[in-house]
C-alpha positions as CSV (number, residue, x, y, z in Angstrom):
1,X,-14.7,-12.3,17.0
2,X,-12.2,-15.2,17.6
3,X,-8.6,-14.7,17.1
4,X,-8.8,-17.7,14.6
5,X,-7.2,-16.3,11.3
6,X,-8.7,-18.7,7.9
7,X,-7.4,-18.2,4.6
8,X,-8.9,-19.5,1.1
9,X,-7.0,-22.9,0.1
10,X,-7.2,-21.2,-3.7
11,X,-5.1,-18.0,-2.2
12,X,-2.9,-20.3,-0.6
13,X,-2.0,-22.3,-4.0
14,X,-2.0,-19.0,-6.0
15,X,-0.7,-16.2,-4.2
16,X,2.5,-15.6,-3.1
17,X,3.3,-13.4,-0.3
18,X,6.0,-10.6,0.1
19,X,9.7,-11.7,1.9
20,X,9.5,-11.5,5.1
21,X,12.8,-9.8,4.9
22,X,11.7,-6.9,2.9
23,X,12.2,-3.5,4.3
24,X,9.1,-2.4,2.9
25,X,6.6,-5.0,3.7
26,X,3.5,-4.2,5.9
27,X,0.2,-6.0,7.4
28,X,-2.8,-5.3,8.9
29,X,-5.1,-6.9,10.9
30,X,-8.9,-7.0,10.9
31,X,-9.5,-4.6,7.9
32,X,-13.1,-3.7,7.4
33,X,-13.8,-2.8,3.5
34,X,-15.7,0.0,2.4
35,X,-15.3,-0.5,-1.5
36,X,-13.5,-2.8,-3.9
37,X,-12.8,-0.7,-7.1
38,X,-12.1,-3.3,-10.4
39,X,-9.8,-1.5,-13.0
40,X,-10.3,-2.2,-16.9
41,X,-6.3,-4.0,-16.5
42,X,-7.7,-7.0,-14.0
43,X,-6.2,-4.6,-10.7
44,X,-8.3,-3.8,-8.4
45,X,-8.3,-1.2,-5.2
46,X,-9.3,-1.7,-1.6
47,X,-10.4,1.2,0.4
48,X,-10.5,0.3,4.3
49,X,-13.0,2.3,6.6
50,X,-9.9,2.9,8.7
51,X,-6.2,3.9,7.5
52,X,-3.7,0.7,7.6
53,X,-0.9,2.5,7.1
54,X,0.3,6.4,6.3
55,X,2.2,5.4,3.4
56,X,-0.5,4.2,1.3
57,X,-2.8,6.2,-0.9
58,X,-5.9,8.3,0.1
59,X,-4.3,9.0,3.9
60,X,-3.6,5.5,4.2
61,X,-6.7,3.9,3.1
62,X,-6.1,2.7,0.2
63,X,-4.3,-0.9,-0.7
64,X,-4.0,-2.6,-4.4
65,X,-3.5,-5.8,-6.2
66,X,-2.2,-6.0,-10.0
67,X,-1.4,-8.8,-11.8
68,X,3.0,-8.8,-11.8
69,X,3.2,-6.2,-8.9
70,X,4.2,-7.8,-5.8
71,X,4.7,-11.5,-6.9
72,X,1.1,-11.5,-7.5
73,X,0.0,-13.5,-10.8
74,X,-2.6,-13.1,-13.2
75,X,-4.3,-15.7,-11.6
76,X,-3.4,-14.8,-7.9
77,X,-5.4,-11.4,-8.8
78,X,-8.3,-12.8,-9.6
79,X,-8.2,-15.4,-6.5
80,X,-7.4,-12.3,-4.3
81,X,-10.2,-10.1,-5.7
82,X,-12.9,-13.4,-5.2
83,X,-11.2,-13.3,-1.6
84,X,-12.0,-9.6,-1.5
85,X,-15.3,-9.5,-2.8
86,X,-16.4,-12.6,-1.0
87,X,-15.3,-10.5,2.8
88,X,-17.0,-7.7,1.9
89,X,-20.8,-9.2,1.2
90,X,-20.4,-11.0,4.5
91,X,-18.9,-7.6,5.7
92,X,-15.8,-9.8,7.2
93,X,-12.8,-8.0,8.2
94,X,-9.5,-9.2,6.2
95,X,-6.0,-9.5,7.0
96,X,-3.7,-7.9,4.4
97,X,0.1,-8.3,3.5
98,X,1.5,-5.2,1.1
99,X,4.5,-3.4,0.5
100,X,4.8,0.3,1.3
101,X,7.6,0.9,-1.3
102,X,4.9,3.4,-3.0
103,X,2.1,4.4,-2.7
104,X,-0.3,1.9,-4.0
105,X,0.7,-0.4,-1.5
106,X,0.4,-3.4,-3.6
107,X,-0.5,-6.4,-1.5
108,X,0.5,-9.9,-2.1
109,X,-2.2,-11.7,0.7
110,X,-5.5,-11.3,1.9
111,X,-6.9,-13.4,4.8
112,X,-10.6,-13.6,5.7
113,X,-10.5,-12.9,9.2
114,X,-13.0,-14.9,12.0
C-alpha cells in the first residue's frame, strides 16, 4: 500500500474538518471497515475491524457522522457516507478525523486511503 493519502474532490468542497486546535480532536490512519450502519435521521455509524481510539463507542470501534455534529452539513453527510460506502466495496482502508468529546466520536473527514 503506498503512503499516498487521496481524498474525494466532493468531501473536499463539502466537508469541513474539526480545528486543529481542539483538545478533543482525533485521527486514524488506515481504517479497515467492517459495517456502515445508515440511521432513519441521514447519520450514519462506522464500525472499524480494529479500535481507533478508547474513547469511542463499542471499545473504541465505533465512529459517526450526523448532519450538524461536528461542522458536518446535511450535504457533507451524505458526501462522507458515499465516501464511506464507496471504501468499503473496494474494501479500502480510510483515514478519519473525529472528535473524542463523547462517545460517538463524530467525525468531520474521511480519506480513501492508497
Amino acid at each position: 500500500m503506498s503512503s499516498t493519502k487521496t481524498m474525494l474532490p466532493l468531501a473536499a468542497a463539502i466537508a469541513c474538518t474539526i480545528s486543529a486546535t481542539s483538545a478533543d480532536a482525533a485521527s486514524a490512519q488506515d481504517v479497515a471497515i467492517d459495517y456502515v450502519r445508515v440511521t432513519e435521521k441521514g447519520a450514519f455509524e462506522v464500525r472499524a475491524t480494529q479500535p481507533i481510539d478508547p474513547l469511542c463507542a463499542d471499545g473504541g470501534l465505533i465512529f459517526t457522522v450526523a448532519p450538524h455534529k461536528n461542522g458536518v452539513s446535511g450535504d457533507g453527510a451524505k458526501a462522507l457516507l458515499s465516501i464511506a460506502l464507496t471504501a468499503y466495496s473496494l474494501e479500502n482502508p480510510i483515514d478519519v478525523v473525529f472528535d473524542t468529546s463523547s462517545a460517538e466520536c463524530f467525525a468531520s473527514e474521511i480519506l480513501i486511503a492508497r
